[in-house]
MIKOLTI-310647 format. One record per residue (C-alpha): residue in one letter; x, y, z. Coordinates in pm, whole numbers, always signed. Example, Ala and Ser with C-alpha at 12.3 -4.5 7.8 and 13.67 -1.06 7.14 Angstrom:
# residues 2
<node type="A" x="+1230" y="-450" z="+780"/>
<node type="S" x="+1367" y="-106" z="+714"/>
This chain:
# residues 315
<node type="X" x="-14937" y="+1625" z="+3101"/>
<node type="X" x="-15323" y="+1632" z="+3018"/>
<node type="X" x="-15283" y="+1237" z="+3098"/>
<node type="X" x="-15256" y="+909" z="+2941"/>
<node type="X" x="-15441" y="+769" z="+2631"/>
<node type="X" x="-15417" y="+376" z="+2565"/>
<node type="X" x="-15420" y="+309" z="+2249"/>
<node type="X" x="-15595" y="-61" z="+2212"/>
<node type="X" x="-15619" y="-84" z="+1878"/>
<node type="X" x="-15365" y="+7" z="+1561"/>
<node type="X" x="-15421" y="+350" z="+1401"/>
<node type="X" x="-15210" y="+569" z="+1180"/>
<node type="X" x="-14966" y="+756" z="+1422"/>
<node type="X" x="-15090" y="+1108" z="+1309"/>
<node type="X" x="-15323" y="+1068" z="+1593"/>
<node type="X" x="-15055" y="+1005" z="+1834"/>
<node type="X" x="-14817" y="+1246" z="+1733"/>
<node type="X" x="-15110" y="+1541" z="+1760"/>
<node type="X" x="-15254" y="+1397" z="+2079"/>
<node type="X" x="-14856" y="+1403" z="+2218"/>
<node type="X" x="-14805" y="+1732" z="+2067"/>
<node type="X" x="-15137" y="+1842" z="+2257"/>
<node type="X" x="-15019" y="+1696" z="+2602"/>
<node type="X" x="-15107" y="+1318" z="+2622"/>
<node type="X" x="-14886" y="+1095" z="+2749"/>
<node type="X" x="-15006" y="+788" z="+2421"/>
<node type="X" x="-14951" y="+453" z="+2538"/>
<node type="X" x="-14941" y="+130" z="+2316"/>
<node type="X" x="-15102" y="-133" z="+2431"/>
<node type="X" x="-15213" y="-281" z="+2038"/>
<node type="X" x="-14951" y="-589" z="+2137"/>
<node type="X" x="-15058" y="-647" z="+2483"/>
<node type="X" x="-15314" y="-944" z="+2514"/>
<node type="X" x="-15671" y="-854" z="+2514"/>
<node type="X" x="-15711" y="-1069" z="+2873"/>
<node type="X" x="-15524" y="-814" z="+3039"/>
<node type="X" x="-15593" y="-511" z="+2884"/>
<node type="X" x="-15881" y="-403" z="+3138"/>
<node type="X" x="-15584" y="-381" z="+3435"/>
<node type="X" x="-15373" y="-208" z="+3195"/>
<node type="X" x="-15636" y="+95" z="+3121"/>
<node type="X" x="-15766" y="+214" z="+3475"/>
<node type="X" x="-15598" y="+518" z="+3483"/>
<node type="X" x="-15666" y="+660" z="+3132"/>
<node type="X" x="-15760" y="+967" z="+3041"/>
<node type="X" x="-15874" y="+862" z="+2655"/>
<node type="X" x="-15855" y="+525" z="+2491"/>
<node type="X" x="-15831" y="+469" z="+2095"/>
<node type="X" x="-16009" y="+173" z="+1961"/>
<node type="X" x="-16160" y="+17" z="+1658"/>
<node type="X" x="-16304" y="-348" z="+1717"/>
<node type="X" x="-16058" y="-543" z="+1927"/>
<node type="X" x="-16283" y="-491" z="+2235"/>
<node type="X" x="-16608" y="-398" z="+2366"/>
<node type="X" x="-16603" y="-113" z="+2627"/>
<node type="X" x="-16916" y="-235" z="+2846"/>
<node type="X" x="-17035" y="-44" z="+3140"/>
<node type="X" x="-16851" y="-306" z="+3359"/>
<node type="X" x="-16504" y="-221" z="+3190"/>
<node type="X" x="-16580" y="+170" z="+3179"/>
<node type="X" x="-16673" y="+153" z="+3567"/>
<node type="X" x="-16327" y="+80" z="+3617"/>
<node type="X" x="-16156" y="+435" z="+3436"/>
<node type="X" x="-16325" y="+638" z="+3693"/>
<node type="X" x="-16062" y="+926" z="+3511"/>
<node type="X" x="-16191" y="+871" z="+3112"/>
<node type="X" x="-16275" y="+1160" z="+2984"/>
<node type="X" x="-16304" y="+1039" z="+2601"/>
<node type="X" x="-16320" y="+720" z="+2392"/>
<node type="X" x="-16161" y="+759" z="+1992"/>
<node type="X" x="-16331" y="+568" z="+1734"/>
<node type="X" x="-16171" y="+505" z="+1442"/>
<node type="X" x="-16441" y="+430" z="+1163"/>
<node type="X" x="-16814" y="+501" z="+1217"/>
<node type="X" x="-16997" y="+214" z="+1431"/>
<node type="X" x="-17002" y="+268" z="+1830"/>
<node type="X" x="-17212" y="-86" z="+1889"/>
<node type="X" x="-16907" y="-181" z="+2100"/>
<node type="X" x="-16939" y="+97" z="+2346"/>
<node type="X" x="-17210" y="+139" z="+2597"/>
<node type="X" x="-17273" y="+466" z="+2477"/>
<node type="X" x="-17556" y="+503" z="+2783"/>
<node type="X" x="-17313" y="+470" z="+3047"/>
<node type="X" x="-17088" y="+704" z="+2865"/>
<node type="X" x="-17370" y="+976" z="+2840"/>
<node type="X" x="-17432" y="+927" z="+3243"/>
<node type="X" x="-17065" y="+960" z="+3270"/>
<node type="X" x="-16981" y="+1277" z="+3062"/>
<node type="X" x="-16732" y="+1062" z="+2884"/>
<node type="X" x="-16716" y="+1188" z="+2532"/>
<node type="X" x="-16758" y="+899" z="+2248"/>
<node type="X" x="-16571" y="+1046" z="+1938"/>
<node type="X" x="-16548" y="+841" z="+1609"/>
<node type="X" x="-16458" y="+977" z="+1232"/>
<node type="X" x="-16723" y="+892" z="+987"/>
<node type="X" x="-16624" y="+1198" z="+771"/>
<node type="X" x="-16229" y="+1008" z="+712"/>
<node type="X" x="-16368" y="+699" z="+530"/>
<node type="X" x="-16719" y="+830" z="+400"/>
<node type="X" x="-16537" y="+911" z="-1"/>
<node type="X" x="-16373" y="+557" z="+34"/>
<node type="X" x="-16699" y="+381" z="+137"/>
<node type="X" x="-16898" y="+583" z="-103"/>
<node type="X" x="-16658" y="+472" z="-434"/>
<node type="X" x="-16633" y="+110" z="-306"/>
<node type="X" x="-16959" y="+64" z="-310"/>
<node type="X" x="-17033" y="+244" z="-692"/>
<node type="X" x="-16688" y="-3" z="-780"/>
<node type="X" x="-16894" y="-326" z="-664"/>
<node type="X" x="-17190" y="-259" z="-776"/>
<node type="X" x="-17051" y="-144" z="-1167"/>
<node type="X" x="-16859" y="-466" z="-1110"/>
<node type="X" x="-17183" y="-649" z="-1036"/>
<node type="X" x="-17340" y="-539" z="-1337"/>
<node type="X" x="-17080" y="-590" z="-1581"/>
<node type="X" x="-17007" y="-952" z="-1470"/>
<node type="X" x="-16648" y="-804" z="-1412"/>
<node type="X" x="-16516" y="-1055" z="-1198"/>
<node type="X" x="-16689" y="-1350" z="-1326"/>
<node type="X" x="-16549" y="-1279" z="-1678"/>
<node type="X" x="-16263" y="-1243" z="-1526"/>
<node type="X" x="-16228" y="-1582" z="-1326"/>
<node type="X" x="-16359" y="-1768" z="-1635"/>
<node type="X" x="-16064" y="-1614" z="-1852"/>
<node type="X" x="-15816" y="-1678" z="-1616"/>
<node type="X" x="-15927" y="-2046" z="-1670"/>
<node type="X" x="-15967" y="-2040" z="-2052"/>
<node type="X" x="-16331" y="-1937" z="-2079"/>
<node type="X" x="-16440" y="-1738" z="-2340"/>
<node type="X" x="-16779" y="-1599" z="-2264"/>
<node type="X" x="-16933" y="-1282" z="-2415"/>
<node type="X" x="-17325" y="-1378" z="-2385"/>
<node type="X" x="-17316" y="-1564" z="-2053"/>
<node type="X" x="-17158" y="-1220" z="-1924"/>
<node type="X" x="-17414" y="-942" z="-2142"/>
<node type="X" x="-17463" y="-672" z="-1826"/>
<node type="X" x="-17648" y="-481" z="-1779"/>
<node type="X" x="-17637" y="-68" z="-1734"/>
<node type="X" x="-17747" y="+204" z="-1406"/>
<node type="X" x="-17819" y="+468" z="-1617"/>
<node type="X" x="-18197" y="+496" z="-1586"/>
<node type="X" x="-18234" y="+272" z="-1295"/>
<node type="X" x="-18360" y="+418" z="-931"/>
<node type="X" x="-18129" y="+381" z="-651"/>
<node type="X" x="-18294" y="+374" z="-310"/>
<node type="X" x="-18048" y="+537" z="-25"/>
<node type="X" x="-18136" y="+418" z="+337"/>
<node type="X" x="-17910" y="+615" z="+617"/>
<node type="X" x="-17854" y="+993" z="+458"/>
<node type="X" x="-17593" y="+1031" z="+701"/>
<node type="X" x="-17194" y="+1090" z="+617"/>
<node type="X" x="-17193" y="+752" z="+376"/>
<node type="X" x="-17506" y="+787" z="+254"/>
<node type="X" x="-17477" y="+1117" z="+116"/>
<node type="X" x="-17127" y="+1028" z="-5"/>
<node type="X" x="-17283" y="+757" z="-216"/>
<node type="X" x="-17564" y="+1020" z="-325"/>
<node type="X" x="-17272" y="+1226" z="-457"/>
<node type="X" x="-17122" y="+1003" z="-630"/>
<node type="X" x="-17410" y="+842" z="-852"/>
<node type="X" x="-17415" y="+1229" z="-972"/>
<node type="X" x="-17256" y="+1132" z="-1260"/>
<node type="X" x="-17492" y="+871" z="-1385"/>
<node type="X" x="-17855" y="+941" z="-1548"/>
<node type="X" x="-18021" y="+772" z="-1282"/>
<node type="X" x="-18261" y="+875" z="-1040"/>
<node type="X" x="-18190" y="+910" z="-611"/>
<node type="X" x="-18391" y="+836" z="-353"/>
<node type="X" x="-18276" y="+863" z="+20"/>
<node type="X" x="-18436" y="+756" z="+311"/>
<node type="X" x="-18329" y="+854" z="+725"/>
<node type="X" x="-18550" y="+822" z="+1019"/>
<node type="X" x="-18326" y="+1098" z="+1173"/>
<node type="X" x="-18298" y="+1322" z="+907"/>
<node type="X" x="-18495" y="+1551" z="+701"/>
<node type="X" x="-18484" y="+1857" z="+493"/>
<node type="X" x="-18191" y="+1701" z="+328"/>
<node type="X" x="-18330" y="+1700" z="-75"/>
<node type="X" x="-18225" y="+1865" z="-338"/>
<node type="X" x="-18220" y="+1876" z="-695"/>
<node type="X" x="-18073" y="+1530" z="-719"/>
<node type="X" x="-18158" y="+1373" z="-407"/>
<node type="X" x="-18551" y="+1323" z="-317"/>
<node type="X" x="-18622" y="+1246" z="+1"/>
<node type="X" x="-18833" y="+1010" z="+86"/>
<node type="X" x="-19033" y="+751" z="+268"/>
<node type="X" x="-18879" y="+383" z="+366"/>
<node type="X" x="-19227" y="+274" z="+150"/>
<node type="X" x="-19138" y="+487" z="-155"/>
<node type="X" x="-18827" y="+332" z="-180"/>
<node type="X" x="-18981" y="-9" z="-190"/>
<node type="X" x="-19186" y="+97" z="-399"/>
<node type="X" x="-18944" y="+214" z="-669"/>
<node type="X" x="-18639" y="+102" z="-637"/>
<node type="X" x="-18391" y="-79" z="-906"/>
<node type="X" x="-18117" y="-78" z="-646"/>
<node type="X" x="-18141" y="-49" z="-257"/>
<node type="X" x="-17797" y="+44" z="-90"/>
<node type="X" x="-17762" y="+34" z="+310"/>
<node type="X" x="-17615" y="+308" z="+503"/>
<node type="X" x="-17714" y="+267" z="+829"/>
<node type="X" x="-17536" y="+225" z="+1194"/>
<node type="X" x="-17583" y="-117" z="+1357"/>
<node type="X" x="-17811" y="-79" z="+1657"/>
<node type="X" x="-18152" y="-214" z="+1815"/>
<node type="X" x="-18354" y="-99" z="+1592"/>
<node type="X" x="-18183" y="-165" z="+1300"/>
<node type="X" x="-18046" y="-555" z="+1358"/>
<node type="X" x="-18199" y="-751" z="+1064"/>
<node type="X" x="-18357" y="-442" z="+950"/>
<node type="X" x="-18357" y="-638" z="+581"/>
<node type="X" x="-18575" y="-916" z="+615"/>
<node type="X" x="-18817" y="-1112" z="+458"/>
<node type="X" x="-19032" y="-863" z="+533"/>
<node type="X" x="-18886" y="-585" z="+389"/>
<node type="X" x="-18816" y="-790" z="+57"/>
<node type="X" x="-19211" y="-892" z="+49"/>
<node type="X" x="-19304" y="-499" z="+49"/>
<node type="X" x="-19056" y="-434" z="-258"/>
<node type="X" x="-19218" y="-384" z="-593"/>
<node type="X" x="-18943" y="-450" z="-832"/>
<node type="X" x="-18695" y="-718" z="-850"/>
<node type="X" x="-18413" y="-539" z="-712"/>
<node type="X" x="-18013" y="-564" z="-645"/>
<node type="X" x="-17948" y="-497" z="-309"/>
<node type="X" x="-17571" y="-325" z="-158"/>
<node type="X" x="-17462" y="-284" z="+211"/>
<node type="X" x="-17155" y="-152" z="+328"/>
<node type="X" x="-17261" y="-28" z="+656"/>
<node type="X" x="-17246" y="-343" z="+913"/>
<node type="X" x="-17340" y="-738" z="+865"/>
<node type="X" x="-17613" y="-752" z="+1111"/>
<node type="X" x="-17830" y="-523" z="+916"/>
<node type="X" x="-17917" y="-781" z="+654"/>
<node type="X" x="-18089" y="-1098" z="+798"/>
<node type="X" x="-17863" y="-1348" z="+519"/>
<node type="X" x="-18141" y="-1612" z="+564"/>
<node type="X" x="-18427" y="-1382" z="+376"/>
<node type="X" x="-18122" y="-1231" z="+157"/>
<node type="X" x="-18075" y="-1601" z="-27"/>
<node type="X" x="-18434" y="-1701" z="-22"/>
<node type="X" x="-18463" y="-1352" z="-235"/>
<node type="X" x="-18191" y="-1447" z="-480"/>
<node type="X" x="-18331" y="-1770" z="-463"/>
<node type="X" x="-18648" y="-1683" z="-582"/>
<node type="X" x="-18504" y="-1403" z="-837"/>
<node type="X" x="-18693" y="-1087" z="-596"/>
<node type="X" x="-18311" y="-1015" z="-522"/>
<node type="X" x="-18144" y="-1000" z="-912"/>
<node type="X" x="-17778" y="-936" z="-711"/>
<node type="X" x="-17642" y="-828" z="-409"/>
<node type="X" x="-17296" y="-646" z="-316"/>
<node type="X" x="-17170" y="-758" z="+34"/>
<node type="X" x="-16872" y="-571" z="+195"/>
<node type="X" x="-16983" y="-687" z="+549"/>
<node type="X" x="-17172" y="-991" z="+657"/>
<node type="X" x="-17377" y="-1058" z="+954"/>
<node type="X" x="-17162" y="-1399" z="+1043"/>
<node type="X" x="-16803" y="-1157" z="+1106"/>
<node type="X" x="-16684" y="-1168" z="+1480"/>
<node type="X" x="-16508" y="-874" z="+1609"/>
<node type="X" x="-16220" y="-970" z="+1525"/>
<node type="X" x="-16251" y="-1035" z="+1124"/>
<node type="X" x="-15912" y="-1196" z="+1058"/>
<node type="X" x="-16069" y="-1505" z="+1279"/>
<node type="X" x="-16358" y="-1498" z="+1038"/>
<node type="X" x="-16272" y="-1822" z="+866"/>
<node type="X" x="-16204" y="-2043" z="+1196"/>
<node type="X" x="-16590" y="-2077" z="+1290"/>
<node type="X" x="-16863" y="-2309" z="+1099"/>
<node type="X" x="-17048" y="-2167" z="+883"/>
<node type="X" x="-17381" y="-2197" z="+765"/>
<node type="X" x="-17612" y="-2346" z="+416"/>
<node type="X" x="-17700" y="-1986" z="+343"/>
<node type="X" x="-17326" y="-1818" z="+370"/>
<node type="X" x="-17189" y="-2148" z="+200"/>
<node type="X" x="-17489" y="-2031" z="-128"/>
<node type="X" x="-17352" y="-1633" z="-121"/>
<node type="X" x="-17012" y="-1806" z="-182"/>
<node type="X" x="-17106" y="-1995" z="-434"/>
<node type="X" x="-17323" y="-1758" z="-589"/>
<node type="X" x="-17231" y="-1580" z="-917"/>
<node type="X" x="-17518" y="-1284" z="-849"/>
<node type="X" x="-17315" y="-1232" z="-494"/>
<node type="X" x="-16991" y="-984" z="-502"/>
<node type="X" x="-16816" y="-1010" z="-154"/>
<node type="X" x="-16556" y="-804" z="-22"/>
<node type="X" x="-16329" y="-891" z="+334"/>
<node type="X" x="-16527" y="-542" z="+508"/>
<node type="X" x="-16263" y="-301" z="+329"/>
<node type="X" x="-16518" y="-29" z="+196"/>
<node type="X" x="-16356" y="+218" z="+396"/>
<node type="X" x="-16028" y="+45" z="+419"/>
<node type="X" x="-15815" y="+270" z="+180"/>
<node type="X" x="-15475" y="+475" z="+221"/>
<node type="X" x="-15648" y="+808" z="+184"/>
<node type="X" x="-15882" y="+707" z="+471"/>
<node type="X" x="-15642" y="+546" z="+747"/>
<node type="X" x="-15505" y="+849" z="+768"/>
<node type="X" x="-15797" y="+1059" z="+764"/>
<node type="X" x="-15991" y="+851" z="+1001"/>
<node type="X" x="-15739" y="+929" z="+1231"/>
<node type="X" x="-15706" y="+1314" z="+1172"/>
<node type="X" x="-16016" y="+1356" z="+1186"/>
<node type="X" x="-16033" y="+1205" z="+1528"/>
<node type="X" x="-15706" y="+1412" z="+1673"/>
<node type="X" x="-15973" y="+1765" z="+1525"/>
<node type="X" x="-16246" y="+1656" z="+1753"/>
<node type="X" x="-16036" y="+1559" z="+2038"/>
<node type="X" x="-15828" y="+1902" z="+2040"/>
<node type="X" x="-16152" y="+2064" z="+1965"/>
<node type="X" x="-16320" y="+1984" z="+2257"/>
<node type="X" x="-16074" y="+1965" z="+2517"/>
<node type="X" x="-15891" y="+2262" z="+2440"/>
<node type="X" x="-16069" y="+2544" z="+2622"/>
């Protein structure tokens, strides 16, 4: 046996059933309470995680036999990826399994946004009637600003291909990546132009509260602003003094900066003026973090992990 891989965290079972095939020994430990899972992992050879826990230095010093940690999803701000590096443990996670499900999730919420499709809907359901209060308003012809051209990102590029509307994509990281549809461009250009701003980025240092007030005083145009990447990136305070003030026309949430690790324990903690106003707010579409949460992409999230891991570990 190539040794044993602790699964923390529920995936689909392709992963296991390759990474047996391949010579693991896959342990479940998704049921065992997160208190003790540190004494449970110090002989592993891989662990498989999404959120449940965050792999710190302290807890990695422990597995002095990890060789990799699996990812499911994109975001690695729960693993001190530093240590890792110093350690030769190799961080895998799967942005390519859920980048076509975060890409149409965002292009559904944002349609939906514009076409007052669940307002209508609400106010039907209660014996409203109201074609003027919900006249939308079209994309075609609009400018939609792209910041993080990575595996979302470009997902989302690809799928606005089918609108008239013009795409402009933004990455520190990146360049070289334009084309005929996409023009790449400056952080400023996009603030600049932009009808729409959609977020794509991973959550890290530099990119905590990388909306805020800010960023909203140095766009031009009264704007409608998406993000689907992770909660932190938008500072929610200068997000509802925008729509407040009308600078934000409408804003698409999949992720929020107030979720905990664990999501389904969202709802026990207090919550603030400002979350209480997105709520309430009929220019805010929210969604439980799900962009990439579809039936397609559980399973390739996890395929796409057991590639990499075979990949590297087979020679």
């Amino acid at each position: 046996m190539k040794g044993k891989v602790y699964f923390i965290d529920s995936v689909h079972p392709i992963l296991e059933e390759r990474l047996t095939l391949f010579g693991y020994d896959c342990i479940d430990l998704t049921k065992t309470p997160t208190k003790d899972l540190v004494s449970n992992i110090l002989d592993a050879r891989g662990l498989v995680i999404r959120s449940r826990i965050t792999l710190s230095s302290e807890i990695l010093s422990q597995t002095p036999d990890l060789q990799f940690i699996a990812r499911s999803g994109s975001g690695l701000e729960n693993i001190d990826t530093s240590f890792c590096k110093e350690k030769n443990i190799q961080c895998f996670n799967s942005p390519e399994g859920n980048r076509n499900a975060v890409a149409e999730h965002a292009l559904g919420m944002l349609l939906s946004l514009f076409n007052n499709i669940v307002k209508s809907n609400q106010e039907i359901r209660l014996g409203i009637w109201d074609r003027e209060g919900n006249r939308g308003e079209e994309l075609d012809g609009k400018t939609v600003g792209i910041i993080g051209y990575g595996n979302n990102g470009a997902a989302f590029a690809k799928k606005l291909r089918g609108f008239d509307v013009k795409v402009m994509a933004y990455d520190k990281y990146k360049t070289g990546f334009g084309d005929h549809f996409v023009q790449e461009c400056t952080l400023q250009a996009i603030q600049e132009q932009a009808d729409v701003i959609s977020f794509h980025i991973p959550q890290n240092k530099e990119t905590v509260h990388f909306f805020n007030d800010e960023f909203l005083l140095n766009c031009h145009k009264s704007l409608f602003l998406l993000n689907v990447s992770r909660g932190k990136i938008v500072d929610t305070r200068a997000l509802v003094k925008g729509l407040k003030s009308n600078k934000i026309k409408g804003a698409c949430l999949d992720v929020l900066e107030y979720e905990k690790s664990s999501f389904e324990s969202f709802f026990d903690q207090e919550h603030s003026d400002d979350f209480r106003y997105l709520l309430e707010s009929d220019k805010v579409l929210l969604s439980p973090h799900i962009a990439g949460w579809t039936n397609e992409s559980y399973f390739k999230l996890s395929n796409v992990l057991a590639d990499k891991i075979i990949a590297q570990f087979s020679s």
